[in-house]
TIVONU-266011 format. One record per atom (N, C-alpha, C): residue in three letters; x, y, z. Coordinates in pm, 1 decimal, m for minus. Example, Ala and Ser with C-alpha at 12.3 -4.5 7.8 and 13.67 -1.06 7.14 Angstrom:
% TIVONU-266011
   torlum          X          Y          Z
      Ala     1319.0     m569.0      780.0
      Ala     1230.0     m450.0      780.0
      Ala     1320.0     m330.0      780.0
      Ser     1285.0     m225.0      708.0
      Ser     1367.0     m106.0      714.0
      Ser     1290.0        3.0      787.0
***
This chain:
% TIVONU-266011
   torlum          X          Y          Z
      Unk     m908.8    m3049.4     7720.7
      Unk    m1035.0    m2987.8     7752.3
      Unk    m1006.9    m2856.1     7821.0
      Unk    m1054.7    m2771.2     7799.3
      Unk    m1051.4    m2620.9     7866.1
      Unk    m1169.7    m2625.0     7977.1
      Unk    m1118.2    m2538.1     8030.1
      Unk    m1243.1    m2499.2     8155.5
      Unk    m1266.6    m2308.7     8141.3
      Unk    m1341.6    m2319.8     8231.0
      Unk    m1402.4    m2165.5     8242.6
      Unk    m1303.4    m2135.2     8370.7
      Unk    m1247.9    m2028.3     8337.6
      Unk    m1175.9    m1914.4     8433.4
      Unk    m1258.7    m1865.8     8522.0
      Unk    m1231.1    m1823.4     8634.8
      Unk    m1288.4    m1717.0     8755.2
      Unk    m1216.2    m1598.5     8739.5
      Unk    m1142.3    m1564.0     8672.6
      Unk    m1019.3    m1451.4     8689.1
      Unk    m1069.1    m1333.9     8692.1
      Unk    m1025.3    m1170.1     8617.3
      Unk    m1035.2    m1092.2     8648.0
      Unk    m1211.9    m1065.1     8546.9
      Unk    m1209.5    m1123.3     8468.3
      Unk    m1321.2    m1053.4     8405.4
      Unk    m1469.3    m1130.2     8440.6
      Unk    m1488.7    m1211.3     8567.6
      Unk    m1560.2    m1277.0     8649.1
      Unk    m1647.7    m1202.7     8712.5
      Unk    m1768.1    m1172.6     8719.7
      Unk    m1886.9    m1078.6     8837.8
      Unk    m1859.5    m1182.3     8992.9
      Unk    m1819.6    m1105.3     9060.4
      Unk    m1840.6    m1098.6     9163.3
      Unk    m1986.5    m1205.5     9221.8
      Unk    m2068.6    m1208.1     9169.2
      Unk    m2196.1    m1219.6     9203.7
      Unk    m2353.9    m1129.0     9192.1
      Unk    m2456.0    m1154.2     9226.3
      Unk    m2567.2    m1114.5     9172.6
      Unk    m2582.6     m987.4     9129.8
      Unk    m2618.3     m930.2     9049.7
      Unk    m2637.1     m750.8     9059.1
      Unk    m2742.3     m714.8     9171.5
      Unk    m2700.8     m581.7     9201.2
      Unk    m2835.3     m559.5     9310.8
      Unk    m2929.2     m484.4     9227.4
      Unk    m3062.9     m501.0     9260.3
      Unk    m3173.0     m514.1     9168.2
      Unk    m3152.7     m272.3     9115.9
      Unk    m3180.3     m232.6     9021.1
      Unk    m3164.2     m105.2     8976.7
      Unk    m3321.0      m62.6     9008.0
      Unk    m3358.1       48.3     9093.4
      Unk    m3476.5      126.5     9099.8
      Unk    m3560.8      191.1     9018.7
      Unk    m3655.7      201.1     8986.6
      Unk    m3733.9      224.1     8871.8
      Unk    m3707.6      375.6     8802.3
      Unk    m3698.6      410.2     8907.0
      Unk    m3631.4      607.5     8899.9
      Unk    m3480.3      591.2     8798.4
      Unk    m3460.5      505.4     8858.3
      Unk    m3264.1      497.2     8777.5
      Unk    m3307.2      407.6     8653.9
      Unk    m3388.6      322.1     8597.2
      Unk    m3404.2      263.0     8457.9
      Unk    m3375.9      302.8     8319.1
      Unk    m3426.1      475.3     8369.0
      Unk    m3419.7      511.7     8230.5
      Unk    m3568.5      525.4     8128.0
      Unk    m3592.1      549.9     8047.1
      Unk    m3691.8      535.7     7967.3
      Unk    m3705.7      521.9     7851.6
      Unk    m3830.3      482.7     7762.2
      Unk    m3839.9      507.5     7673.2
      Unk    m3908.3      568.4     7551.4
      Unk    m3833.5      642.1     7499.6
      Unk    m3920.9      744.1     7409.6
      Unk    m3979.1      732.9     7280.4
      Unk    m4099.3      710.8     7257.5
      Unk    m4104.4      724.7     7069.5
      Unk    m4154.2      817.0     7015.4
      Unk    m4063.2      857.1     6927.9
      Unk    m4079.8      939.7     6841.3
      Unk    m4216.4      981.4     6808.2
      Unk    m4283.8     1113.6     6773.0
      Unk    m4378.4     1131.5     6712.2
      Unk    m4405.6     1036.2     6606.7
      Unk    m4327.2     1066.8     6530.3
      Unk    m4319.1     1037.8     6362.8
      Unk    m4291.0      880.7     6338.2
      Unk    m4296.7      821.1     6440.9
      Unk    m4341.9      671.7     6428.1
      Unk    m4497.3      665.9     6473.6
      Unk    m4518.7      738.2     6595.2
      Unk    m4684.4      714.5     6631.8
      Unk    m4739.7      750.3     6466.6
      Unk    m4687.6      848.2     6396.8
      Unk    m4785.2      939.2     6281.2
      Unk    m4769.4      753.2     6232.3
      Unk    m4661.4      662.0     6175.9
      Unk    m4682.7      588.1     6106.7
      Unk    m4755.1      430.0     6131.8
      Unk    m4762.0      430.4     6283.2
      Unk    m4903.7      322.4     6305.9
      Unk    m5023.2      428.6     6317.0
      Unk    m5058.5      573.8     6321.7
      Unk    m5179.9      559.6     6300.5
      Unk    m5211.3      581.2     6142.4
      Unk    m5113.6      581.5     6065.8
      Unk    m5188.3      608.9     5939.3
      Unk    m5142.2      458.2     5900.3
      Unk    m5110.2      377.9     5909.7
      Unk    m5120.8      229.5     5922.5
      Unk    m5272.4      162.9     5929.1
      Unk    m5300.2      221.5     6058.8
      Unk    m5395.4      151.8     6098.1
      Unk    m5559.6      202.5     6025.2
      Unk    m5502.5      367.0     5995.0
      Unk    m5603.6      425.5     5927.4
      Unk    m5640.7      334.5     5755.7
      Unk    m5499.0      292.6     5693.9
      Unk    m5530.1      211.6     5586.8
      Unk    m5619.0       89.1     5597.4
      Unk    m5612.1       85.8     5725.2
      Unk    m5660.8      m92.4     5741.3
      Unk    m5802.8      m73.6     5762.1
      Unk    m5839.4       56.3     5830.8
      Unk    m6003.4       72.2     5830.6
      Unk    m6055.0      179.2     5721.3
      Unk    m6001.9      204.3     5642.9
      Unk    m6058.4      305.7     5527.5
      Unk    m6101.8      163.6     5423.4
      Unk    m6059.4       58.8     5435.3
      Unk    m6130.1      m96.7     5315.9
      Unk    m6067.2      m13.7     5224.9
      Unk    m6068.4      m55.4     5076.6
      Unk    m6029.8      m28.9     4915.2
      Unk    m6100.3      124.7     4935.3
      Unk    m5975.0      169.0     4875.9
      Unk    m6002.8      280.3     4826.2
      Unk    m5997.4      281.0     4674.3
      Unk    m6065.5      451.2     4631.0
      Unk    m6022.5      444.5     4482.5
      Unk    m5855.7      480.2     4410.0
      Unk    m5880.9      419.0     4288.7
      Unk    m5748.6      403.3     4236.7
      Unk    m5668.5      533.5     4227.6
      Unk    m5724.6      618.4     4236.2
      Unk    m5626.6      744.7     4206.6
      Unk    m5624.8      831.9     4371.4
      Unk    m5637.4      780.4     4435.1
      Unk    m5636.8      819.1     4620.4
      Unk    m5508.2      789.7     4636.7
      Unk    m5491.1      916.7     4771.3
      Unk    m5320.5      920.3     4774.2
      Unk    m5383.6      819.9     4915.5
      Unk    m5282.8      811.4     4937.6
      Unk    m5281.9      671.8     5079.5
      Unk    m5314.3      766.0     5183.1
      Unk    m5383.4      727.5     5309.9
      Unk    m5368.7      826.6     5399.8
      Unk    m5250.0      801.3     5475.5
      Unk    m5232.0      957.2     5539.5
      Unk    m5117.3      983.4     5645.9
      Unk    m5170.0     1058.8     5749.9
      Unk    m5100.9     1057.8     5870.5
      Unk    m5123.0     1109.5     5965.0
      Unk    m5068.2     1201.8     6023.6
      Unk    m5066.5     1303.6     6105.8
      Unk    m4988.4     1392.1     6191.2
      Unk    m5011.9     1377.6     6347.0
      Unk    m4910.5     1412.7     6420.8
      Unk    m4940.8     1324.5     6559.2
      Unk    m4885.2     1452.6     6653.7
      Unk    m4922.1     1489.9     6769.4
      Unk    m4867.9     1552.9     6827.7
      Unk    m4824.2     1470.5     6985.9
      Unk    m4742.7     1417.3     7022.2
      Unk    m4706.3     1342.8     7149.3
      Unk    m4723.1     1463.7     7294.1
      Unk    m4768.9     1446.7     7386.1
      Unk    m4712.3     1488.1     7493.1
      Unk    m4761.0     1402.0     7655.2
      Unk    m4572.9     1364.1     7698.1
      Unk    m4583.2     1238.9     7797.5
      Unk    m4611.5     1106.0     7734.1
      Unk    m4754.2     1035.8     7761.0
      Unk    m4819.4      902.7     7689.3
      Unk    m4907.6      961.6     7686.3
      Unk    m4950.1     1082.3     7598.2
      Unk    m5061.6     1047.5     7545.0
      Unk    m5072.5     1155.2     7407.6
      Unk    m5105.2     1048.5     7271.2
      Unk    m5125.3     1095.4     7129.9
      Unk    m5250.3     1220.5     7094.4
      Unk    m5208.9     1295.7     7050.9
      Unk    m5361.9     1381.3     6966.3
      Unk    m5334.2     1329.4     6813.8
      Unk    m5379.3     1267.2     6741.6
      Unk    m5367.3     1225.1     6615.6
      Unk    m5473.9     1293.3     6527.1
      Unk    m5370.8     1315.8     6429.1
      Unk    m5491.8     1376.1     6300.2
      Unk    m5474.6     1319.7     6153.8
      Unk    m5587.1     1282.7     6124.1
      Unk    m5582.6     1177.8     6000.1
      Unk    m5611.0     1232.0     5842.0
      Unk    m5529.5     1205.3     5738.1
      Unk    m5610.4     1301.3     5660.1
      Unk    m5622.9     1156.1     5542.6
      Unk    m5728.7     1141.2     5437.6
      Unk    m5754.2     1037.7     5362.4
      Unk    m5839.2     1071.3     5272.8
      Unk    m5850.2      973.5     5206.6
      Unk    m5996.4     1042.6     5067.9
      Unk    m6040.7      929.6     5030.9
      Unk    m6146.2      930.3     5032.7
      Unk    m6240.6      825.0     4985.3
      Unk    m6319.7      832.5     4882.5
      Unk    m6374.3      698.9     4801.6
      Unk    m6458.6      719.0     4754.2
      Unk    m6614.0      747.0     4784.4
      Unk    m6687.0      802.8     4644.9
      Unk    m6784.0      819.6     4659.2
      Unk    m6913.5      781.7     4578.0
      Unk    m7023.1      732.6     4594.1
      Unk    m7115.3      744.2     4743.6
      Unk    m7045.8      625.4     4839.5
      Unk    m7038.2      688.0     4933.0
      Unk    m7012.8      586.2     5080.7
      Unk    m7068.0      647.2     5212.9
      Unk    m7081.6      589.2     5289.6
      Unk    m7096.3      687.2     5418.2
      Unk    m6979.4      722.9     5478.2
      Unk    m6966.0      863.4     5490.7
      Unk    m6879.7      907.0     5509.1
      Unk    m6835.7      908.6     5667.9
      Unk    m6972.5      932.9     5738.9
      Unk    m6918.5      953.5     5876.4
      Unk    m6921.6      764.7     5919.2
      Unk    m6954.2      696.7     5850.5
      Unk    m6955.3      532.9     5924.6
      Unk    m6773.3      512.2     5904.1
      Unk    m6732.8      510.3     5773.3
      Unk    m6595.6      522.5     5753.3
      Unk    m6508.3      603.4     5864.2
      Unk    m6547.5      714.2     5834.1
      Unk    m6399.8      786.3     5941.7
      Unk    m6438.9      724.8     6149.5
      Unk    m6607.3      692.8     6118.6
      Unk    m6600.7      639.3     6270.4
      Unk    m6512.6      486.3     6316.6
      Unk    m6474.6      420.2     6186.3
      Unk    m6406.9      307.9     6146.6
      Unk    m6260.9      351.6     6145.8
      Unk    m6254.4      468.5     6118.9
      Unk    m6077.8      474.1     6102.1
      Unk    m6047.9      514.7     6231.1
      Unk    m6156.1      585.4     6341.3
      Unk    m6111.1      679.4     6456.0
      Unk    m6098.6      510.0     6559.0
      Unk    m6189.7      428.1     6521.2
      Unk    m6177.5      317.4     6619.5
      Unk    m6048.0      251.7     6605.3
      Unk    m6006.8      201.7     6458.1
      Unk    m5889.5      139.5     6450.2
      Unk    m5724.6      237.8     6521.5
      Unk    m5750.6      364.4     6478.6
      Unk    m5635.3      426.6     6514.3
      Unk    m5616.9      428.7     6689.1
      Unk    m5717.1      404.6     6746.8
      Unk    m5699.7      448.4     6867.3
      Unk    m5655.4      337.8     6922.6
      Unk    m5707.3      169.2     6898.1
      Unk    m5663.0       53.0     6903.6
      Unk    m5573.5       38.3     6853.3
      Unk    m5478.7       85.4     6770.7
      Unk    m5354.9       47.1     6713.3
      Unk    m5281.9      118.2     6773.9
      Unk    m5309.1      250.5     6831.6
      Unk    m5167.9      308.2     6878.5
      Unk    m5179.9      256.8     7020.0
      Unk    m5302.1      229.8     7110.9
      Unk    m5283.1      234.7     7234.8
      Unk    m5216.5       72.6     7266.7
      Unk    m5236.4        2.0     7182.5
      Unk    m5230.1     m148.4     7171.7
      Unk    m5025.9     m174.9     7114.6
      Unk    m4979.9      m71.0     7014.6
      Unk    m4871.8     m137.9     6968.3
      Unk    m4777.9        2.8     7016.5
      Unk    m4865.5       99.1     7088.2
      Unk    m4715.3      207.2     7090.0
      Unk    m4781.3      203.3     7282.7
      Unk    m4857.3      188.8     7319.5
      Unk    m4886.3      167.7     7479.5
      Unk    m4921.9      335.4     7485.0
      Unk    m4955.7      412.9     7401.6
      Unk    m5032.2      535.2     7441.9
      Unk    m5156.8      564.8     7455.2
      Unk    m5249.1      674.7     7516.8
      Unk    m5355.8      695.1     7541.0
      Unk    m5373.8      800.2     7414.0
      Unk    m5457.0      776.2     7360.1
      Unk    m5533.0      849.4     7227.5
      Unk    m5713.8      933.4     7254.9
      Unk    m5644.6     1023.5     7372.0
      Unk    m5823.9     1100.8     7396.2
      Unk    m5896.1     1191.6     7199.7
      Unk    m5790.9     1208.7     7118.9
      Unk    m5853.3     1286.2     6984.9
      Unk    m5822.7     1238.1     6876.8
      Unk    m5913.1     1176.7     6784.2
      Unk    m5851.1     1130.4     6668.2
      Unk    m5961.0     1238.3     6521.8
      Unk    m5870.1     1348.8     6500.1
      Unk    m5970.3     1431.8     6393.4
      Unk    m5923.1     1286.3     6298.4
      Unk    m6014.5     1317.3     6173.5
      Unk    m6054.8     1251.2     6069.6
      Unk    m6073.4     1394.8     5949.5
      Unk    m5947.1     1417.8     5867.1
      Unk    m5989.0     1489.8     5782.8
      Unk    m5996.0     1422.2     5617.8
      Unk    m6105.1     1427.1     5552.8
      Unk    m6145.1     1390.3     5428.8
      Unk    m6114.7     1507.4     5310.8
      Unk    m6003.5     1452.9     5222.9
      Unk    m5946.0     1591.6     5127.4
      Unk    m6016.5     1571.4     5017.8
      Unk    m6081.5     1458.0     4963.6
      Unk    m6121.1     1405.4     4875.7
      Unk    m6245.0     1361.2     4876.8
      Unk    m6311.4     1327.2     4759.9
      Unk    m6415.2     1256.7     4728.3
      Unk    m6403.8     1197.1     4609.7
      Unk    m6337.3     1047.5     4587.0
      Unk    m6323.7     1006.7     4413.1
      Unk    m6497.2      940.6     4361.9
      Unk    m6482.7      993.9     4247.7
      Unk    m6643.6      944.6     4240.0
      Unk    m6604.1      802.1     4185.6
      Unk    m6696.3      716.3     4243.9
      Unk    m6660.0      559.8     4161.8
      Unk    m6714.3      539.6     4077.4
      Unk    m6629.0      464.7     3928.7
      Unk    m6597.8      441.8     3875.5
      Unk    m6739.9      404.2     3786.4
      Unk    m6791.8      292.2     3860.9
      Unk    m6951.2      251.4     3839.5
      Unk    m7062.0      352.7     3849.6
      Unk    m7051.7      414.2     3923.2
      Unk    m7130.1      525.0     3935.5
      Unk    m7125.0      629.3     3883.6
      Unk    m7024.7      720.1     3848.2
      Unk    m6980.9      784.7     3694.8
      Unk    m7077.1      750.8     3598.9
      Unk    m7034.6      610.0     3536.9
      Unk    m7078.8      564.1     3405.6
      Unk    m7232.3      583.3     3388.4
      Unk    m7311.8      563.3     3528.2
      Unk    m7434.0      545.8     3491.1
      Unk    m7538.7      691.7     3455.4
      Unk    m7446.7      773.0     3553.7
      Unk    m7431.4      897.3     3579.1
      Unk    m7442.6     1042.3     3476.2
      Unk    m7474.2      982.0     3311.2
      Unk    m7440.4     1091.2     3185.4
      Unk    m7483.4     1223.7     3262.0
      Unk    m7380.0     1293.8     3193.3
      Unk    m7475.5     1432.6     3235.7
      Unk    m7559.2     1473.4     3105.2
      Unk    m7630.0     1581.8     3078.7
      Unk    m7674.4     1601.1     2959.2
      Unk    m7747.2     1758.7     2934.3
      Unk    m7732.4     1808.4     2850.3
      Unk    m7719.4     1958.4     2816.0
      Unk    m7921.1     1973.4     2790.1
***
């Protein structure tokens, strides 16, 4: 049977506790905040149309706290401002919730308008 050594590579005993100043910190990246808020922006934009690029985000960090800017395209007819008031709620809950930042601006820019699909059809135009 072997036993456990005390020898040279043994602690002494307890560490003394390290001060909050000496910890260290931690930093995240912009360009991860950009990818939970355009995360979170997918999750409140619902189905989009089929030919919509996904949204993405741009983020500017300074200290803890995000300015986020969203860009997405939706279809159309929808309400437009109920949607992006849906994407500004989720983004601000997703970053402050999974990155621990404060989010005072979330623009909402709309590049698009896909007309749907159903609504087209019914839609003839005519000369």
């Amino acid at each position: 049977m072997t036993g456990v050594s005390r020898g040279a590579g043994g602690l002494p005993g307890p560490l003394a506790p390290v001060e909050p100043g000496e910890r260290g910190a931690t930093r995240i990246a912009d360009r991860v905040v950009a990818k939970v808020a355009a995360r979170a922006a997918r999750e409140a934009a619902g189905p989009l149309h089929p030919d919509a690029a996904r949204p993405y985000a741009t983020v500017v960090v300074h200290h803890d706290t995000a300015h986020v800017r969203v860009h997405l395209e939706l279809d159309y007819p929808c309400d437009v401002g109920a949607r992006c008031g849906q994407v500004r709620r989720q983004v601000v809950h997703r970053v402050r919730t999974l990155v621990g930042m404060a989010v005072p601006e979330v623009a909402v820019e709309v590049e698009r308008l896909h007309l749907a699909a159903e609504y087209g059809a019914g839609q003839e135009r005519t000369r």
